[in-house]
C-alpha positions as CSV (number, residue, x, y, z in Angstrom):
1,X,-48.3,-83.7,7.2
2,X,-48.8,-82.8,10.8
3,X,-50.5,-79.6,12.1
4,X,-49.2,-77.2,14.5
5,X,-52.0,-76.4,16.9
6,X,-52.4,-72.7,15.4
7,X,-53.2,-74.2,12.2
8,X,-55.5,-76.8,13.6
9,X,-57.4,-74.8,15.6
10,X,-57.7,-72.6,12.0
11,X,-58.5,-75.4,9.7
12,X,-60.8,-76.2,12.3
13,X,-62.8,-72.9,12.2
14,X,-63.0,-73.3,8.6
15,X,-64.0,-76.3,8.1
16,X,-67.3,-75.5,11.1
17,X,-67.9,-72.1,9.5
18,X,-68.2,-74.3,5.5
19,X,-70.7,-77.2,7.1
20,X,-72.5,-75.3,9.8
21,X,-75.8,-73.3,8.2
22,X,-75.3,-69.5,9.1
23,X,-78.7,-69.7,11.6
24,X,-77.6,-72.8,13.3
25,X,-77.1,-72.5,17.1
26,X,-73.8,-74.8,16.3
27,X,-72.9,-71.3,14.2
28,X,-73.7,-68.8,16.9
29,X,-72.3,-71.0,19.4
30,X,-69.1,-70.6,17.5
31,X,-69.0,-67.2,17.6
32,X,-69.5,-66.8,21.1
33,X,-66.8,-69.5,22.0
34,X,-64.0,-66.9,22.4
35,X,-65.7,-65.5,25.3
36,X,-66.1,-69.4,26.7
37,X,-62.3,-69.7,26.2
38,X,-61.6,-66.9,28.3
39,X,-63.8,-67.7,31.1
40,X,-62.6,-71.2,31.2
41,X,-58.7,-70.0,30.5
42,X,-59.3,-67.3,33.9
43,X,-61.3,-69.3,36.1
44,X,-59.6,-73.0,35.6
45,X,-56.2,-71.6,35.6
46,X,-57.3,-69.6,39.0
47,X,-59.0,-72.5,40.4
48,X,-55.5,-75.1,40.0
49,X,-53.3,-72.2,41.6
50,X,-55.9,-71.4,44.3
51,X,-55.4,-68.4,43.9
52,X,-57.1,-65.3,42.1
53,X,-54.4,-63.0,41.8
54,X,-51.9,-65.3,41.0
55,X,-53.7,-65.3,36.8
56,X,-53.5,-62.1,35.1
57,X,-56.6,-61.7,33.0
58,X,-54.4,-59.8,30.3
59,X,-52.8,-63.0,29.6
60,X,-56.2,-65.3,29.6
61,X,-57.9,-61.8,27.1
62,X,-54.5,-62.7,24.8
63,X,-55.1,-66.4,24.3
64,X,-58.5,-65.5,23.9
65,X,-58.4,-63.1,21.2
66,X,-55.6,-65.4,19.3
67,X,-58.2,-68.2,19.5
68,X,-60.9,-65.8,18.5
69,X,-59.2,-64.6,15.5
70,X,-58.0,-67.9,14.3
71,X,-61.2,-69.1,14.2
72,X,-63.2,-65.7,12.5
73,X,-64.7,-65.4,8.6
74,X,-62.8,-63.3,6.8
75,X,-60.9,-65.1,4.8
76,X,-57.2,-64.0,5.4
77,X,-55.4,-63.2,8.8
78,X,-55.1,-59.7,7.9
79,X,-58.9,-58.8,7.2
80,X,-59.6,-60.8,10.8
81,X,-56.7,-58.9,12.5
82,X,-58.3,-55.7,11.2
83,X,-61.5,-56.3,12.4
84,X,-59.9,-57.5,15.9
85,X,-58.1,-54.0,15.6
86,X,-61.0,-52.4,14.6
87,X,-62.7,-52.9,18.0
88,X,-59.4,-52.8,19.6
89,X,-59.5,-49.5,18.5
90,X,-62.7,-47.9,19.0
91,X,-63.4,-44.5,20.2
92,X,-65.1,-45.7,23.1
93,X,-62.2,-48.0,24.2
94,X,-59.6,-45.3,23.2
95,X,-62.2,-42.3,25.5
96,X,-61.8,-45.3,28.5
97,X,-58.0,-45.4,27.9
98,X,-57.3,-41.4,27.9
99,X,-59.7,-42.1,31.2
100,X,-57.5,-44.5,32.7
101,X,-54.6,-42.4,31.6
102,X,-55.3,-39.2,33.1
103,X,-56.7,-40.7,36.6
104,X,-53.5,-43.0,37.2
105,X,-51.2,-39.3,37.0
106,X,-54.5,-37.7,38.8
107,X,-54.0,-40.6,41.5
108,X,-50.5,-41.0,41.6
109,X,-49.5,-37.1,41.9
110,X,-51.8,-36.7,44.4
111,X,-50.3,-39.6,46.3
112,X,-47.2,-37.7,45.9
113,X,-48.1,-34.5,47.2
114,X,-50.0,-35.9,50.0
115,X,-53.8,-34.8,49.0
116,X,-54.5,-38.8,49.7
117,X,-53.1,-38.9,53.3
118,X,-55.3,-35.8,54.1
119,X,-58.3,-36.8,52.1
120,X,-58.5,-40.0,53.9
121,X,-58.0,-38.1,57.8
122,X,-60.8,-35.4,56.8
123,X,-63.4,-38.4,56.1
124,X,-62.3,-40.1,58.9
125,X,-63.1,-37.2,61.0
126,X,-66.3,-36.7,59.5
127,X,-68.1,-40.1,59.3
128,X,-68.3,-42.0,63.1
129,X,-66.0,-45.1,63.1
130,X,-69.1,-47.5,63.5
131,X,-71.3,-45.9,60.2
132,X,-68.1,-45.6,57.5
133,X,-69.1,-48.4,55.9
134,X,-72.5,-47.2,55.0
135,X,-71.3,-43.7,55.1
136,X,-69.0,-44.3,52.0
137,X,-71.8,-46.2,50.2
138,X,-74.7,-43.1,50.5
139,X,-71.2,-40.9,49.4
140,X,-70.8,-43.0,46.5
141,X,-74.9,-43.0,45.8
142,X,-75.4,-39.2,46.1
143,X,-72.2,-38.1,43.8
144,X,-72.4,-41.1,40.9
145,X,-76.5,-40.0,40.6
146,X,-75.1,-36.1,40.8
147,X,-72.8,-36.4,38.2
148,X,-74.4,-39.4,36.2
149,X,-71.0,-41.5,35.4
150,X,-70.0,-44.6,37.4
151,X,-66.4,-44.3,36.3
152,X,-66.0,-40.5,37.8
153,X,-67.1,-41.3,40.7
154,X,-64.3,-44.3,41.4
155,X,-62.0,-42.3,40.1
156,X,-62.6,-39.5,42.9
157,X,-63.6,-42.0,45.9
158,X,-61.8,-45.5,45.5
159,X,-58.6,-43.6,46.3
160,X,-59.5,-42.1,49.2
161,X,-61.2,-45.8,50.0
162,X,-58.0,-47.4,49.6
163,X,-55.9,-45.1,52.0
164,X,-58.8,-45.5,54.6
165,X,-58.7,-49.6,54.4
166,X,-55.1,-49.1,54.7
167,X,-55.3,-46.6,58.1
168,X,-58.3,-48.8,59.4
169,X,-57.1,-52.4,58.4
170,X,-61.1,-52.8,57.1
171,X,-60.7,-55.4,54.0
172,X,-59.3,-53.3,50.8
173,X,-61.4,-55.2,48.5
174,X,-64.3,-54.9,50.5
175,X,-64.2,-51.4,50.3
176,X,-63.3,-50.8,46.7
177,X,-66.6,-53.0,46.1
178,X,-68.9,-50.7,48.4
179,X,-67.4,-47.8,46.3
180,X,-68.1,-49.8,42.9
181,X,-71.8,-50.6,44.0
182,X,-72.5,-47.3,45.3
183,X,-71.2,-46.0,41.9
184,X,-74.2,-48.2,40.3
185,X,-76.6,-47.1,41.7
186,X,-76.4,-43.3,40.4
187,X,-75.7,-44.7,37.4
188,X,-79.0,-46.5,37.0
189,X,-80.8,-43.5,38.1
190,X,-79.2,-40.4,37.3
191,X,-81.4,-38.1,34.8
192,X,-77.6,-37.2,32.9
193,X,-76.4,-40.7,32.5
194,X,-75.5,-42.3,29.3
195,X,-77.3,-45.9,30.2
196,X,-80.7,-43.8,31.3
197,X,-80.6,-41.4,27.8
198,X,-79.9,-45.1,25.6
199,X,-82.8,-46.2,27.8
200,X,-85.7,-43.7,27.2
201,X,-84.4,-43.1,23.8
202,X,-85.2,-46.6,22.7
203,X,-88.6,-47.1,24.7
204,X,-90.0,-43.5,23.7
205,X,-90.3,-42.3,27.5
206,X,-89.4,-39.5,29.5
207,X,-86.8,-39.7,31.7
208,X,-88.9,-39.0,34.3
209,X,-91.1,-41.8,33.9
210,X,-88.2,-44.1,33.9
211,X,-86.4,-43.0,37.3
212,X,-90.1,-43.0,39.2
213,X,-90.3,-47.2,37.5
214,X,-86.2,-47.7,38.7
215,X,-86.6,-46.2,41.9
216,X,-88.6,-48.9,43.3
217,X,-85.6,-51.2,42.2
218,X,-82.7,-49.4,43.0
219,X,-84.5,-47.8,45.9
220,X,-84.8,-50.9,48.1
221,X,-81.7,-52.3,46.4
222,X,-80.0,-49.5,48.6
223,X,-81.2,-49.1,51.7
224,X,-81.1,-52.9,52.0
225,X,-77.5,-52.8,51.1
226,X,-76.8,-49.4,53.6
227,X,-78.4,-51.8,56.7
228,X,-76.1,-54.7,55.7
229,X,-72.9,-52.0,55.6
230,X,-74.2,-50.4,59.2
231,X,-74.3,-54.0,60.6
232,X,-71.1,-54.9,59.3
233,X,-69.5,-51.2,60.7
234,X,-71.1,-51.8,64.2
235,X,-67.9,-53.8,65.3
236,X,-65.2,-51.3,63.6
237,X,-63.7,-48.8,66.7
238,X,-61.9,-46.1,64.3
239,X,-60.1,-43.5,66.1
240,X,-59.4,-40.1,63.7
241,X,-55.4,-39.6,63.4
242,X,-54.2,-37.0,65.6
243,X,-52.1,-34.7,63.2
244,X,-53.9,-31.7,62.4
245,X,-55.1,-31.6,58.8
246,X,-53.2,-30.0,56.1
247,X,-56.9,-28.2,54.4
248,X,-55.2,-27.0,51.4
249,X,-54.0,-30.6,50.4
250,X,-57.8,-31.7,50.1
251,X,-58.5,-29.0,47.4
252,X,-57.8,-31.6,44.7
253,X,-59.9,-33.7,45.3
254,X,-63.1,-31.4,46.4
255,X,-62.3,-29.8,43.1
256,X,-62.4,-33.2,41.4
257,X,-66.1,-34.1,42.8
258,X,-67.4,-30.4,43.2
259,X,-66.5,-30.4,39.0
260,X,-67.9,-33.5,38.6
261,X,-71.2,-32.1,40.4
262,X,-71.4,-29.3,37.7
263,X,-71.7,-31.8,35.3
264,X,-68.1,-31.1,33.7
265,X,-66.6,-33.8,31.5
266,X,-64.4,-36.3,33.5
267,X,-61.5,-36.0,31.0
268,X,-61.8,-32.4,31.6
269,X,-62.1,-32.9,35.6
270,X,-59.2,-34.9,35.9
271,X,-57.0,-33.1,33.7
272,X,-57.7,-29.8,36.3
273,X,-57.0,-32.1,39.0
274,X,-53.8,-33.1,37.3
275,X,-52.7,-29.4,37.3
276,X,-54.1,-28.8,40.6
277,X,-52.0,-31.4,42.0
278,X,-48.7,-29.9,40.3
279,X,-49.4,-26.2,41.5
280,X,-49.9,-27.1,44.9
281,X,-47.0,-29.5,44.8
282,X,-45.0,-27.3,43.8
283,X,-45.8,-24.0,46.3
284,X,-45.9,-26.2,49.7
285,X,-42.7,-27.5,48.3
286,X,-44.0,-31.3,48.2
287,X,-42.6,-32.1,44.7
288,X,-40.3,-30.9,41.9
289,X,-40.7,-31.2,38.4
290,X,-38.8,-34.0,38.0
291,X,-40.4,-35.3,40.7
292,X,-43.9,-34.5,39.5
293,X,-43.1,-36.2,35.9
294,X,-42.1,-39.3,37.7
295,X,-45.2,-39.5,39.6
296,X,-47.2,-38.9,36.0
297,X,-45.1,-42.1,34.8
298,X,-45.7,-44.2,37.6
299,X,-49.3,-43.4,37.4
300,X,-49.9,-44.3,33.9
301,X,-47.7,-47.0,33.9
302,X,-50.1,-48.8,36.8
303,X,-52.3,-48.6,34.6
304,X,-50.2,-50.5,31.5
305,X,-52.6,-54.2,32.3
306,X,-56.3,-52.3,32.3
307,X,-55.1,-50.6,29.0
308,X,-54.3,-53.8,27.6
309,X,-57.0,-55.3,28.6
310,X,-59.6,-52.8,27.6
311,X,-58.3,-52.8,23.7
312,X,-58.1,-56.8,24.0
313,X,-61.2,-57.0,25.5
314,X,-62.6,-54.6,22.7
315,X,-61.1,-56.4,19.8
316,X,-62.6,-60.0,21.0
317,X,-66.0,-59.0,21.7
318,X,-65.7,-57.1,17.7
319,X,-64.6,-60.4,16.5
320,X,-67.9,-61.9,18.1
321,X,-70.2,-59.3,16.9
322,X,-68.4,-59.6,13.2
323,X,-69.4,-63.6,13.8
324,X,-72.9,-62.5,14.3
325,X,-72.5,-63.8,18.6
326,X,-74.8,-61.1,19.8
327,X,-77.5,-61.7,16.3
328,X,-78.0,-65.1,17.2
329,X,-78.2,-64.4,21.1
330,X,-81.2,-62.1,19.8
331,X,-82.9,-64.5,18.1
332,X,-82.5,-67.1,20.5
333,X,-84.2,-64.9,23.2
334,X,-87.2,-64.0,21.3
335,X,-88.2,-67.0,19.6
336,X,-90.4,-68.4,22.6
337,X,-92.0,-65.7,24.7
338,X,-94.9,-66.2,26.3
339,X,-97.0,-63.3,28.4
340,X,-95.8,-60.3,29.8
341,X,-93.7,-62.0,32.0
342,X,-91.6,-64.2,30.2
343,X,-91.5,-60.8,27.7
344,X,-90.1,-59.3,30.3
345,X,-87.7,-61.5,31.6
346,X,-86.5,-62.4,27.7
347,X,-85.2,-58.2,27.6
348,X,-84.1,-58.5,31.0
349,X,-81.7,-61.8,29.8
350,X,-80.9,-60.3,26.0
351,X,-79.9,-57.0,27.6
352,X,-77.6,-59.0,29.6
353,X,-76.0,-61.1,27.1
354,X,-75.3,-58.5,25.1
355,X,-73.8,-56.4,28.1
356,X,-71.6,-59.7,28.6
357,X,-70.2,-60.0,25.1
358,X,-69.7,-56.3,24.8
359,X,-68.8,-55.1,28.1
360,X,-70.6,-51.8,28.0
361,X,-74.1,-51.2,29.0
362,X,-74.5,-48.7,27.1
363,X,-73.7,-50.2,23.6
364,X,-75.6,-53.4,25.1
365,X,-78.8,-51.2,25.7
366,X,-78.3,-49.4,22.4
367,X,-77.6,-52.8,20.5
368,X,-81.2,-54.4,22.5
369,X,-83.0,-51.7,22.6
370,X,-84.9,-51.6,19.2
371,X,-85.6,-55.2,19.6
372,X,-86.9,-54.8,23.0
373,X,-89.6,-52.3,21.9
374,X,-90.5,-54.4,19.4
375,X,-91.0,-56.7,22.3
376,X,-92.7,-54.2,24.2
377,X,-95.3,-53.4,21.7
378,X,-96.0,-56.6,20.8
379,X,-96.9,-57.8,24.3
380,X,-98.2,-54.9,25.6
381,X,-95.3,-54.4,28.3
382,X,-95.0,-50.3,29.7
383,X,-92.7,-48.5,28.2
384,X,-91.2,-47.2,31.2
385,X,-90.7,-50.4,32.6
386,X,-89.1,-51.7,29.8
387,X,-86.4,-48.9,30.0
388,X,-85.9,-49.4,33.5
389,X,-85.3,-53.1,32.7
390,X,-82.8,-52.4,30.4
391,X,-80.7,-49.9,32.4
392,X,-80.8,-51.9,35.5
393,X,-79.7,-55.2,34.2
394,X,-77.1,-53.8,31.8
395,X,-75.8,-52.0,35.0
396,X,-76.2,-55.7,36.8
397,X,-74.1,-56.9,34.6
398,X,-71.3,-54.4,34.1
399,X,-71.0,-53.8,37.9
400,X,-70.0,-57.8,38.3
401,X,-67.8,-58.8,35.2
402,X,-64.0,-58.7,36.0
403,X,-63.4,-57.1,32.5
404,X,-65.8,-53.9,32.6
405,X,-64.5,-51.2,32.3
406,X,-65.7,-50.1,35.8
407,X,-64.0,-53.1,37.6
408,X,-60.6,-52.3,35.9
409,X,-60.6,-48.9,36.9
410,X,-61.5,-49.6,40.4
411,X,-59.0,-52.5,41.0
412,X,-56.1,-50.6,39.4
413,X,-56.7,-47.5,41.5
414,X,-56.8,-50.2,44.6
415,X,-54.3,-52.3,43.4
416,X,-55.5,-55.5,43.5
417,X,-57.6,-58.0,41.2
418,X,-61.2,-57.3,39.9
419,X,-62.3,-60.7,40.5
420,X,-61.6,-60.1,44.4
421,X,-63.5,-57.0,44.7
422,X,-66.7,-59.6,43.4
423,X,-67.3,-61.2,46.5
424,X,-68.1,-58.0,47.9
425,X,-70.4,-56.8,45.6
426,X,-73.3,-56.6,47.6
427,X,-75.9,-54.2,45.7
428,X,-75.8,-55.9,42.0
429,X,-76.8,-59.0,43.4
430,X,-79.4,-57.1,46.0
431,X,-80.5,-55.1,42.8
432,X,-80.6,-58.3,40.6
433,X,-82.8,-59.9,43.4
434,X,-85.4,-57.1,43.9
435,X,-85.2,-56.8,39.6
436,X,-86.4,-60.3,39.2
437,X,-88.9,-59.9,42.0
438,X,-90.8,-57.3,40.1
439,X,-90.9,-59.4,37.3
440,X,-92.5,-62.5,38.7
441,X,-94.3,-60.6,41.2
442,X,-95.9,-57.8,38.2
443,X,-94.9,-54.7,40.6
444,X,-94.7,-52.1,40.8
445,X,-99.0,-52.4,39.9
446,X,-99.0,-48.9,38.2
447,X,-96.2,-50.5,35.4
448,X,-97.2,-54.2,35.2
């Protein structure tokens, strides 16, 4: 009898899964393979066309997650759907999708009622033509450390970005990704993000300690990164547009960061920027009801493919942590340390596999964390250090992958594809850099 490729590919599965032992790297190997398929399906398929944007990553997330559940324990399709569902479905993707929601009707109304347009001629006023470049990078720094969330803080600024590129001609993806780095970089350091409380919680350090170890990372990360933005502004001649600004119409948006500031939940922030945007659309006459309904369904509608995405993406990476992926990427890690610095560059790599299969640095810092104290103690690493290396490469990490949850949210706000916006990313790869340095090089002294 002959086999349809579904069923080969899940008599295949079965028959690995009965002859490979359950610790064999054949076995974990397996279980990270649907995240292989993707890569390969996305990059391959990208590379023939020659073109990027040409390859939705929805439909390469699809074939994946069909391959990964074919191929799962569980015995029958329905237990493996459920635990694909279960993922697909869990309270942190659905928070990210009521995220991605509300700031597609935040972004779209206020498109509508012109809050954009006068957003984007009040910066340009403000910041000289030559220093925008490394004037939005320091914006994004000071509010994503203010308000601790990498995610609020492209949801308030890559719009305004975008309508800038668009006034200036300055590269569209080039300026998401200074957004998208600046965002990072509060996010390492801020004393109210999520990735810094997973971090000291783990390690048994103040938060304190930890910020005065990642500010000699991120620290140098930046101002390296500012210096390559002023160099790249010093040939940009922006003139500020003429029309007087409509001051009223920014309100939105100042009420958007100035909220964020306070430390106010972003689904809370957005859905007062959501109301904002209808009550001043509606007094100056800018939009009707109907009118302002539309622009809510256009705006959640753009963001239909990062929805899908996110619960894919959410459902494969359970699948691979059902499979026991991320168990046997532990175990790999730590099986052959040697010193202090190849402890330290074994949490630096597990923190980052684990951000890679989940997607999340905070679940990947949450998921590491225990074993990298074990680590820690056993070696005689710092503490602080050891919290700082987890926060900044799980940050690495998330700020570069096409599927994060960051990179979704800032390519559908800009409307174009994540894995443009990577060529840009100029402060991951400067932090990864300075990161590695203080590992090989044992500084800062006080922490090595």
């Amino acid at each position: 009898m002959s086999l349809t490729p579904k069923r080969y590919i899940t008599e295949l599965g079965r028959t690995l899964r009965e002859r490979i032992p359950a610790k064999s790297p054949l076995r974990g190997l397996l279980a990270l393979s649907p995240l292989v398929v993707f890569l390969a399906l996305y990059l391959i398929s990208s590379l023939i066309v020659k073109d990027f944007y040409k390859v939705p990553v929805a439909s390469a997330f699809l074939l994946a997650s069909i391959y990964a559940i074919l191929i799962s324990r569980g015995g029958k399709l329905e237990r493996k759907v459920a635990v694909f569902s279960r993922g697909a479905g869990d309270k942190n993707v659905l928070l990210m999708i009521w995220i991605f929601v509300l700031a597609g009707a935040f972004a779209s109304t206020a498109k509508a009622i012109g809050s954009i347009e006068a957003t984007v001629n009040l910066t340009l006023m403000i910041l000289p033509g030559k220093l925008i470049l490394a004037g939005l990078f320091l914006a994004a720094c000071f509010i994503s450390m203010a308000i601790g969330t990498s995610v609020g803080t492209i949801v308030a600024l890559v719009p305004i970005a975008a309508g800038i590129a668009g006034q200036t001609g300055i590269s569209l993806p080039m300026i998401t990704a200074i957004i998208v780095g600046g965002a990072f970089f509060g996010d390492n350091l801020s004393f109210i993000s999520d990735t810094t409380i997973a971090a000291t919680r783990t390690q048994g350090c103040s938060m304190a300690d930890k910020f005065k170890a990642n500010i000699w990372l991120a620290g140098p990360a930046a101002l390296i990164v500012a210096a390559i933005y002023v160099f790249l502004g010093l040939h940009l001649d922006i003139v500020p547009a003429a029309e007087p600004l409509q001051w009223i119409k920014i309100a939105p948006y100042l009420a958007v960061i100035i909220l964020a500031l306070c430390g106010v939940n972003v689904l809370t922030v957005l859905t007062i920027g959501l109301g904002l945007n209808a009550v001043l659309g509606f007094s100056l006459g800018e939009i009707g009801w109907t009118g302002f309904l539309q622009s809510v369904g256009e705006g959640i509608a753009g963001m239909g493919d990062l929805i899908i995405v996110t619960m894919l993406a959410g459902g494969m990476l359970e699948i691979i942590r059902f499979n026991g992926g991320i168990d046997w990427i532990i175990r790999v890690l730590t099986r052959r340390i040697r010193g202090k610095r190849g402890a330290e560059l074994s949490i630096a790599a597990l923190v980052a596999l684990a951000n890679l299969c989940t997607a999340n640095n905070t679940i990947a810092i949450i998921t590491t964390g225990s074993i990298a104290k074990d680590i820690t103690g056993q070696f005689g690493l710092d503490p602080r250090k050891t919290a700082s290396i987890l926060d900044t490469f799980s940050c690495i990490i998330q700020g570069i992958i096409p599927y994060g949850a960051q990179m979704l949210m800032a390519s559908g706000l800009a409307g174009i594809s994540a894995v443009s916006i990577i060529g840009y990313l100029y402060y991951p790869l400067a932090l990864l850099g300075i990161a590695l340095l203080s590992i090989l090089l044992r500084f800062p002294r006080r922490y090595a």
